[in-house]
C-alpha positions as a Markdown table, in Angstrom:
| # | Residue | x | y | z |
|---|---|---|---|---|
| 1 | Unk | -44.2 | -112.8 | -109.4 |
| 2 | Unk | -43.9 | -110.6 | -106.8 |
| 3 | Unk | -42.9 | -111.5 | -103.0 |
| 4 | Unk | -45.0 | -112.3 | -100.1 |
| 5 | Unk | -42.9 | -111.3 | -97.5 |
| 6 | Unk | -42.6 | -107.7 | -96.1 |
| 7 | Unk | -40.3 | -107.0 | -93.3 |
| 8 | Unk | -42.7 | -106.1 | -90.8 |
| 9 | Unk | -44.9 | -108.6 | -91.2 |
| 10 | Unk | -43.3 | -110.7 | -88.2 |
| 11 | Unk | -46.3 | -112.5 | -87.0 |
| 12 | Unk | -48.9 | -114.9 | -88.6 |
| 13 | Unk | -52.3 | -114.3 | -89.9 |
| 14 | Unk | -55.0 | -115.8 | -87.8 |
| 15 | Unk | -58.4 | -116.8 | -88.9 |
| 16 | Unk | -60.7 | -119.9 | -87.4 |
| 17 | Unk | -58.6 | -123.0 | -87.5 |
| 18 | Unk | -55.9 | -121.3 | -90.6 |
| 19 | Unk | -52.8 | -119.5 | -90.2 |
| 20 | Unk | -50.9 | -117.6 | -92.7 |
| 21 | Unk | -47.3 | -117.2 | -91.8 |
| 22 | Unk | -46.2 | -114.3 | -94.3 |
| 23 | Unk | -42.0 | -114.3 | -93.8 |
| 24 | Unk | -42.7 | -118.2 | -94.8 |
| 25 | Unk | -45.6 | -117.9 | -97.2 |
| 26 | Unk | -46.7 | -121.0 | -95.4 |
| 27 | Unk | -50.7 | -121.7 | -94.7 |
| 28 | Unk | -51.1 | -124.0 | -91.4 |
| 29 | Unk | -54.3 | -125.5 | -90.4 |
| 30 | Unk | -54.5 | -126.3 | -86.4 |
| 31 | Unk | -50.4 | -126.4 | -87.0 |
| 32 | Unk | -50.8 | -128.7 | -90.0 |
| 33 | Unk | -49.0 | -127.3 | -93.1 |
| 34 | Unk | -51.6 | -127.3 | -95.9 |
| 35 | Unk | -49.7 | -127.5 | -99.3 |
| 36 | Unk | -50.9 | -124.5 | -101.5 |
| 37 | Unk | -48.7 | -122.7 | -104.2 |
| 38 | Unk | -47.1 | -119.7 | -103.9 |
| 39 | Unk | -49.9 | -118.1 | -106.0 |
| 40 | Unk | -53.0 | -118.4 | -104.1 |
| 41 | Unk | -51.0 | -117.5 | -101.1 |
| 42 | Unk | -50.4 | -114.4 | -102.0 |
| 43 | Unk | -53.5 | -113.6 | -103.0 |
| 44 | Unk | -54.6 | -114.8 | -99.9 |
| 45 | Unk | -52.3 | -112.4 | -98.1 |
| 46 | Unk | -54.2 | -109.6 | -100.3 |
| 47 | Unk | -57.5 | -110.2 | -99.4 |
| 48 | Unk | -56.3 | -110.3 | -95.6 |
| 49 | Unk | -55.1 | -107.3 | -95.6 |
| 50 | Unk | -58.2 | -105.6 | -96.0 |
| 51 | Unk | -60.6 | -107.7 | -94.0 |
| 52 | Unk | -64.2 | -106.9 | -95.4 |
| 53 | Unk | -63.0 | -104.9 | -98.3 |
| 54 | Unk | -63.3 | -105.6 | -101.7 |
| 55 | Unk | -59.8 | -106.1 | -103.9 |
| 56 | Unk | -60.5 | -105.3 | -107.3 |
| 57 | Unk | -59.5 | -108.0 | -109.9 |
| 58 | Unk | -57.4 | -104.5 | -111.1 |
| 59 | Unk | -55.6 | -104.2 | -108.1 |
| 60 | Unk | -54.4 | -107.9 | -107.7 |
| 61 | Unk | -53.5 | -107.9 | -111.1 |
| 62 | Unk | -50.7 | -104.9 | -110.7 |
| 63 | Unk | -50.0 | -106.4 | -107.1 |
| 64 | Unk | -49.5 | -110.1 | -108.0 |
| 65 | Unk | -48.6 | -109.6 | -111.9 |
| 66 | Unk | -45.8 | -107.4 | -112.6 |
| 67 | Unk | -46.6 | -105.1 | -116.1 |
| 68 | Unk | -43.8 | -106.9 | -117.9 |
| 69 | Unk | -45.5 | -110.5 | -117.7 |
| 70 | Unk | -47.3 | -111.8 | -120.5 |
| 71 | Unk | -50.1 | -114.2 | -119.0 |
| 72 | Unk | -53.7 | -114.9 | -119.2 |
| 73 | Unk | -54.6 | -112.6 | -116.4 |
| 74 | Unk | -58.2 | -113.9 | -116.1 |
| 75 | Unk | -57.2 | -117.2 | -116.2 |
| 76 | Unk | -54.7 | -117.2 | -114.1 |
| 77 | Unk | -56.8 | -115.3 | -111.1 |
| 78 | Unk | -59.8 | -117.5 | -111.2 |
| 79 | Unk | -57.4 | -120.6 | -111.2 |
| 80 | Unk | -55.7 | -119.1 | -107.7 |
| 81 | Unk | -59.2 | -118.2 | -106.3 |
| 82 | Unk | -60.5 | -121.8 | -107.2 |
| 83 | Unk | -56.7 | -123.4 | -105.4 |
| 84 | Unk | -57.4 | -121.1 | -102.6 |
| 85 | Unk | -61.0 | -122.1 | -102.1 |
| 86 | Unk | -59.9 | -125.9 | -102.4 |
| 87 | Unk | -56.8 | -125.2 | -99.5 |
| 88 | Unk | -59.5 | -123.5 | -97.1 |
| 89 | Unk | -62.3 | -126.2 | -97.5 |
| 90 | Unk | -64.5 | -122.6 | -98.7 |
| 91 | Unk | -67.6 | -123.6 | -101.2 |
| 92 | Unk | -67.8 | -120.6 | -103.9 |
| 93 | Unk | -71.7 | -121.3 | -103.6 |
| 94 | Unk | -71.9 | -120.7 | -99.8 |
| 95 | Unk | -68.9 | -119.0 | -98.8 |
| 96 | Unk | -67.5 | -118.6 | -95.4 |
| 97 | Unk | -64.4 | -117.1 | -96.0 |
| 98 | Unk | -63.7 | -115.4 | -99.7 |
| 99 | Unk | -66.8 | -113.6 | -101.3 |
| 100 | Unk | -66.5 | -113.1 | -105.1 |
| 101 | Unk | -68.6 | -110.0 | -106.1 |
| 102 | Unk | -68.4 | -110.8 | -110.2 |
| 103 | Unk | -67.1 | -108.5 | -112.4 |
| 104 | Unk | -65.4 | -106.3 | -109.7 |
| 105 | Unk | -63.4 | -108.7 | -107.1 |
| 106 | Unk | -63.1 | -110.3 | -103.8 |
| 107 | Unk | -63.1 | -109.9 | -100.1 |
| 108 | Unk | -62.4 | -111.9 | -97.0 |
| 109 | Unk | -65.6 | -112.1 | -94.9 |
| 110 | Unk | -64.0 | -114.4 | -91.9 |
| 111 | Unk | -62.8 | -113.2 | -88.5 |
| 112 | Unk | -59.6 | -112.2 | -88.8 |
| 113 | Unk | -58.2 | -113.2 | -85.1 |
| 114 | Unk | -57.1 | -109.4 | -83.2 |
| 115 | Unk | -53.7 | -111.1 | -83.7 |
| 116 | Unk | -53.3 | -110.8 | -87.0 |
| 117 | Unk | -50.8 | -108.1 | -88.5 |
| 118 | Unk | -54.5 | -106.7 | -90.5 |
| 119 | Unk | -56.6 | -106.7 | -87.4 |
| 120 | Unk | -55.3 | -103.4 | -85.6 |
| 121 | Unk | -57.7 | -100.6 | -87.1 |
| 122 | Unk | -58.5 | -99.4 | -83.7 |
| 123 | Unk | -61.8 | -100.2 | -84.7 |
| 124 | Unk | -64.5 | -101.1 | -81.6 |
| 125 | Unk | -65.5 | -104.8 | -81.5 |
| 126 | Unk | -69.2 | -105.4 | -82.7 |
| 127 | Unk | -70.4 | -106.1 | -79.2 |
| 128 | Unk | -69.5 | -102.7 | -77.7 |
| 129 | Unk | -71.9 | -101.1 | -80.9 |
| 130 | Unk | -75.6 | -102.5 | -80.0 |
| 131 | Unk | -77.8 | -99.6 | -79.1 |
| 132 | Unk | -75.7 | -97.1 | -81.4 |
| 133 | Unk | -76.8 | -95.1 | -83.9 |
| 134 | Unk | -74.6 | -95.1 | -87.4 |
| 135 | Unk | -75.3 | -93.4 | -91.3 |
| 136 | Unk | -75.0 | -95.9 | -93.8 |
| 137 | Unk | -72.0 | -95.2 | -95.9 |
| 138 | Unk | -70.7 | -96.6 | -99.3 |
| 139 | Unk | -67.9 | -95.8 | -101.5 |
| 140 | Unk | -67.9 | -93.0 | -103.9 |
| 141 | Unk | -71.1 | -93.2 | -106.9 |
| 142 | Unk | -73.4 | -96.0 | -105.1 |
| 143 | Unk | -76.7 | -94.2 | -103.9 |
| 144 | Unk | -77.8 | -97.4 | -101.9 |
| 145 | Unk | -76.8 | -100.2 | -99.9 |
| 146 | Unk | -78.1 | -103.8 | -100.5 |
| 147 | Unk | -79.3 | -105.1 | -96.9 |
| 148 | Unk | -80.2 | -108.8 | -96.5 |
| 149 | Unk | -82.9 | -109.0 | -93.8 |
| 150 | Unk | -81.8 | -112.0 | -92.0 |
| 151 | Unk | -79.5 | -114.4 | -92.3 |
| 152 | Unk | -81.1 | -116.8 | -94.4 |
| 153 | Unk | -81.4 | -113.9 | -97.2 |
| 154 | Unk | -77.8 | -113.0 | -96.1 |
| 155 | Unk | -76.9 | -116.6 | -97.3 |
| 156 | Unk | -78.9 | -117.4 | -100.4 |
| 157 | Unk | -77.9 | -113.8 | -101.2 |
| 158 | Unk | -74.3 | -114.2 | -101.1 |
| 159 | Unk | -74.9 | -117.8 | -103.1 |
| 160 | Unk | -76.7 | -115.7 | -105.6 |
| 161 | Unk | -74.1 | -113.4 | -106.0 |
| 162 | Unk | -71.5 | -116.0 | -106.4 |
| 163 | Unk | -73.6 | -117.7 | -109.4 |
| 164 | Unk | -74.0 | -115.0 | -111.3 |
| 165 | Unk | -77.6 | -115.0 | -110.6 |
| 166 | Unk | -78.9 | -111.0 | -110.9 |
| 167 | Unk | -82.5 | -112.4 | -112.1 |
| 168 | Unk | -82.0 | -114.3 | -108.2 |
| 169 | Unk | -81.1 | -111.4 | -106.8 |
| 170 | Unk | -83.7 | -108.7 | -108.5 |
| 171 | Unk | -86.5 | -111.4 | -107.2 |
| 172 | Unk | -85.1 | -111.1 | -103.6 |
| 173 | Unk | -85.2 | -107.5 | -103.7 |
| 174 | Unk | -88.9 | -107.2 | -105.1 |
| 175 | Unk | -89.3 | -110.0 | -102.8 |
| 176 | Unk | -88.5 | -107.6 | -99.9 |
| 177 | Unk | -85.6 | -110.2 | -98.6 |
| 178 | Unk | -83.4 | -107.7 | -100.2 |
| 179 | Unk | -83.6 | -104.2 | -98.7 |
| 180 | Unk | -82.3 | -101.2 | -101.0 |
| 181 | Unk | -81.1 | -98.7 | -97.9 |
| 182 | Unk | -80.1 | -94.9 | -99.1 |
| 183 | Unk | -77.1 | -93.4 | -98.5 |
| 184 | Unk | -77.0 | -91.6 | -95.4 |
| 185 | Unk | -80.1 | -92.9 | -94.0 |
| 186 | Unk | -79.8 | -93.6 | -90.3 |
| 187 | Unk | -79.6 | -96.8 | -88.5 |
| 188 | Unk | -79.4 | -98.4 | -84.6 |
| 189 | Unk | -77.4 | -101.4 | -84.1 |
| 190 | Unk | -79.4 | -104.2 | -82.0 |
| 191 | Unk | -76.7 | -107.2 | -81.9 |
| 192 | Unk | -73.9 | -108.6 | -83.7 |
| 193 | Unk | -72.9 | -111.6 | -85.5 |
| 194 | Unk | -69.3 | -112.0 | -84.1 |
| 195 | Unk | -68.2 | -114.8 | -86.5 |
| 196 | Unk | -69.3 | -112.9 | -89.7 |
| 197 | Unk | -69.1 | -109.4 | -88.9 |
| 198 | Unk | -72.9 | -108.5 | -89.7 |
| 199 | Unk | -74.8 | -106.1 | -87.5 |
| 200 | Unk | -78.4 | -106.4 | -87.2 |
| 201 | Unk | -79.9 | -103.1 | -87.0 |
| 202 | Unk | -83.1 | -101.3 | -87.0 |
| 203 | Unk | -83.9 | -98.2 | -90.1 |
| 204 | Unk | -84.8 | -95.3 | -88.6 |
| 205 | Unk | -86.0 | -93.3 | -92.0 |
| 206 | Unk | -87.4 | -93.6 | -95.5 |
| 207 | Unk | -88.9 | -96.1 | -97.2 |
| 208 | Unk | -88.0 | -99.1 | -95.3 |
| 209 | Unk | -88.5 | -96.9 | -91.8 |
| 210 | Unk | -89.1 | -99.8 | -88.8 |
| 211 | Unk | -87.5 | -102.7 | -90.6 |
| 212 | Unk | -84.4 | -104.5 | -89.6 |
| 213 | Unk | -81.7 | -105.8 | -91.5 |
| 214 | Unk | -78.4 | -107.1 | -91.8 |
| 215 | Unk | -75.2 | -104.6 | -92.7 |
| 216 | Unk | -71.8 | -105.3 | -92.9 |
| 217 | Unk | -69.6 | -103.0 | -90.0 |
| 218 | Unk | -67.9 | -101.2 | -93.1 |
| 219 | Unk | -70.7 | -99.9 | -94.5 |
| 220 | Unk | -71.5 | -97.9 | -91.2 |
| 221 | Unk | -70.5 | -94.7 | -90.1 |
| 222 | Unk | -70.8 | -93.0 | -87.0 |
| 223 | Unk | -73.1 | -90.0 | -86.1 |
């Protein structure tokens, strides 16, 4: 299994009323030691490392399961998810803190406190972006972004998503609660949901010209 500890992670992850101590591999909540295994842990140390990324199932597999152990792999990660879930008080159905996205992985969408060894990306706080213009961006292959247009959508989206439910999803996007936002298209940031790390912002072109809707900070870019 491999270690938790690195040795310059000196200081504890922070995030709502949880800390993550990573020398110790030790989760605290409000300075209560909440007894987790070693497992979920480290995968919890994963996923806050890249704070509104997605961690492929691929990638925690070769970090958390060296090549020479024989286990059932899939097993073994949803059991650590579900442990982890249950140690963070986190319903799969309405997450607040891990988001699965099935079949690929899953990614921390708390506030990871400015703190926290994962925090420093030199990266303005959402409050300081309102009124800026941004390109949407995605990674490499994916033509369009998928854009909840408030938070209620944002919600019962992410629920959706966490069931399994693409029939749910396809109605929300024919529904129009769903927005479908190209590539490159260009956007202005009205206000920001602190505690989440959503942006509401206004589409300046194409198809959904005039509309606003919700976007995670990473898929922005500046122009």
């Amino acid at each position: 299994m491999a270690n938790l500890s690195n040795p310059d992670d000196t200081r504890r992850l922070r995030f709502g009323p949880f800390s993550l101590d990573l020398r110790a591999g030790e989760l605290h909540k409000r300075g209560k030691k909440i007894k987790v295994q070693l497992l979920p842990l480290q995968l919890l140390g994963a996923l806050l490392e890249k704070p509104g990324e997605v961690v492929s199932r691929e990638e925690l597999k070769s970090r958390l399961w060296p090549a020479d152990t024989f286990v059932d792999f899939e097993h073994g990660l949803n059991t650590a998810i579900k442990k982890l879930r249950q140690a963070l008080g986190d319903n799969p159905a309405k997450p607040g803190l891990i988001e699965t996205l099935p079949k690929k992985g899953y990614r921390f969408i708390g506030r990871l406190d400015a703190n926290g060894a994962s925090a420093a990306k030199n990266s303005p706080p959402t409050t300081a972006l309102a009124g800026k213009m941004f390109s949407v961006c995605a990674e490499d292959g994916i033509a369009c972004v998928v854009a909840p247009v408030n938070a209620n959508s944002r919600d019962e989206w992410q629920r959706l998503i966490a069931l399994g439910d693409d029939v749910g999803v396809s109605m929300m996007i024919t529904n129009n609660r769903l927005l479908l936002i190209e590539v490159g298209k260009p956007v202005r940031v009205l206000s920001a949901d602190n505690a989440r790390g959503w942006l509401e912002t206004r589409i300046l072109e194409g198809e959904h010209y005039g509309k606003t809707a919700l976007l995670p900070r990473k898929s922005l870019r500046p122009m």
